[in-house]
C-alpha positions, 0 to 999 in steps of 0.5 A, a space after each residue: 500500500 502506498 503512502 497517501 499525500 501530505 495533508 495540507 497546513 491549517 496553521 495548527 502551530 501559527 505564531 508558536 516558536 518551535 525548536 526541533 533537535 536533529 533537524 538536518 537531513 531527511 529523517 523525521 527531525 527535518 520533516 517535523 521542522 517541514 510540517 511545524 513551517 507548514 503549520 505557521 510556526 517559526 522553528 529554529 533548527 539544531 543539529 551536531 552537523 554542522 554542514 547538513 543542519 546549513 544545507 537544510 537551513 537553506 532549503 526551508 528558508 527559500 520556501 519559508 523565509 525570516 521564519 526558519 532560523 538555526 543553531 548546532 548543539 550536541 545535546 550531550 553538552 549541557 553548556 550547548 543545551 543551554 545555549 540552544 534554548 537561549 537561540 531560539 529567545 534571541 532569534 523569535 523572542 522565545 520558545 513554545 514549543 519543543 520537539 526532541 528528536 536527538 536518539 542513536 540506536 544501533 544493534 549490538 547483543 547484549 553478550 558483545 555490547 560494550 560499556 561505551 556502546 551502551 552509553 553514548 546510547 543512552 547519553 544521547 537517545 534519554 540524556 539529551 532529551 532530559 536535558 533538551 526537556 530541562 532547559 526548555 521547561 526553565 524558559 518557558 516557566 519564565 515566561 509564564 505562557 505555557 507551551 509543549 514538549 514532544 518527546 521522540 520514542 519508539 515501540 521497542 521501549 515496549 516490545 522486545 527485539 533482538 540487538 535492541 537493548 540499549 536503545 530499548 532502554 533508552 527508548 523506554 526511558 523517555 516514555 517514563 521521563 514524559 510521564 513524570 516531566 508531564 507531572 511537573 511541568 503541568 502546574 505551569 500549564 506545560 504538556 509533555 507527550 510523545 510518539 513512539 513510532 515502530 518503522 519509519 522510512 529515512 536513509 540512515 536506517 537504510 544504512 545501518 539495517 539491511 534489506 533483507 531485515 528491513 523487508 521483514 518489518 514492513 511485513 509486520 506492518 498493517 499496510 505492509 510498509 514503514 511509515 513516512 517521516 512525514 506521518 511522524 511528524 504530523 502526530 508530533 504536531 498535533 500533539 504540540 497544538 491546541 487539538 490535545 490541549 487535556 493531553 500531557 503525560 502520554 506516549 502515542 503508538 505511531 505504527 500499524 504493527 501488529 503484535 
């Protein structure tokens, strides 16, 4: 089956600033940065590479203008955190929305993975978007205006798969940081949710997974293929705007796979 089209723009995000981690590229972190433009919302872009995060810049500005804006930032440094935050006030004045997409996985048993291996998973994939979520609750607090965060997950901090250990961990370890951030933060009129996609198709799990394994997953998919990035962003979106207003503290399967 293939993937219907992009639904149109209904500025679900109009005049919210929104910051999106690893947006360069074309994984589901610049099609969240495509569909938050389409959504009315000026986005500040981030991304550890450097080149790409320009290149991607420079796409969206020609479609979107004054509106797109970017910044590098390694979520594994606090010091770059904070400054990524700081961006997005001095660029369109603050922030209202985050959108964490920052994650490393990988496959590795449990028998060979070593220590470091484990690590810089979870130091990226739940660290950062501890982080990410931190500083930007800080400001938004200080503004007094509200806002959201919506946190990248994954189906397997629910289901079990081989060579996933670490980035199950992880993955199940930002479900359970959005459920308790969504508890403090929500006396500040702050949500916290996320999605957790199962299959989504983008190049870079092209190169780390082979064909023959990726072929396997779209089986188990309902309509027999991985999910647009696109289609990902979109949840994202929806769960960053007004529609779910009452919504906080949930994670949201994004998937037609059945068990």
């Amino acid at each position: 089956m293939h993937a219907p089209e992009p639904p149109a723009g209904r500025d679900l995000l109009a005049g919210q600033v929104v910051v999106v981690t690893a947006a360069a590229g074309t994984g589901i972190g610049s099609a969240v940065a495509e569909r938050c433009l389409q959504e009315g919302a000026s986005v500040l872009l981030s991304d550890q590479h450097e080149r790409r995060l320009a290149d991607t810049e420079r796409r969206l500005r020609a479609e979107h203008g004054d509106r797109v804006a970017s910044a590098p930032c390694d979520v594994t440094d606090d010091e770059q955190v904070r400054g990524l935050v700081e961006a997005a006030a001095g660029a369109f004045g603050g922030i209202d929305v985050l959108m964490n997409n920052a994650g490393l996985g990988g496959t590795k048993s449990v028998v060979d993975m070593s220590d470091q291996e484990w690590t810089r998973v979870i130091d990226i994939t739940l660290n950062g978007t501890f982080r990410c979520t931190r500083a930007a609750l800080r400001r938004m607090i200080e503004q007094g205006r509200g806002g959201s965060v919506v946190n990248n997950a994954s189906v397997v901090g629910w289901r079990a798969q081989a060579g996933q250990a670490h980035y199950a961990a992880a993955k199940a370890g930002v479900m359970a940081l959005t459920r308790c951030a969504a508890m403090d933060a929500a006396e500040h009129g702050i949500r916290i949710n996320a999605v957790a996609p199962s299959l989504a198709k983008h190049p870079f799990l092209a190169k780390v997974t082979s064909d023959e394994v990726l072929g396997a997953l779209e089986r188990q998919e309902a309509f027999g293929r991985a999910a647009e990035p696109w289609e990902v962003a979109t949840a994202m979106v929806v769960l960053a705007s007004d529609y779910t207003s009452y919504l906080t503290g949930e994670t949201i399967s994004v998937s037609s796979q059945h068990p």
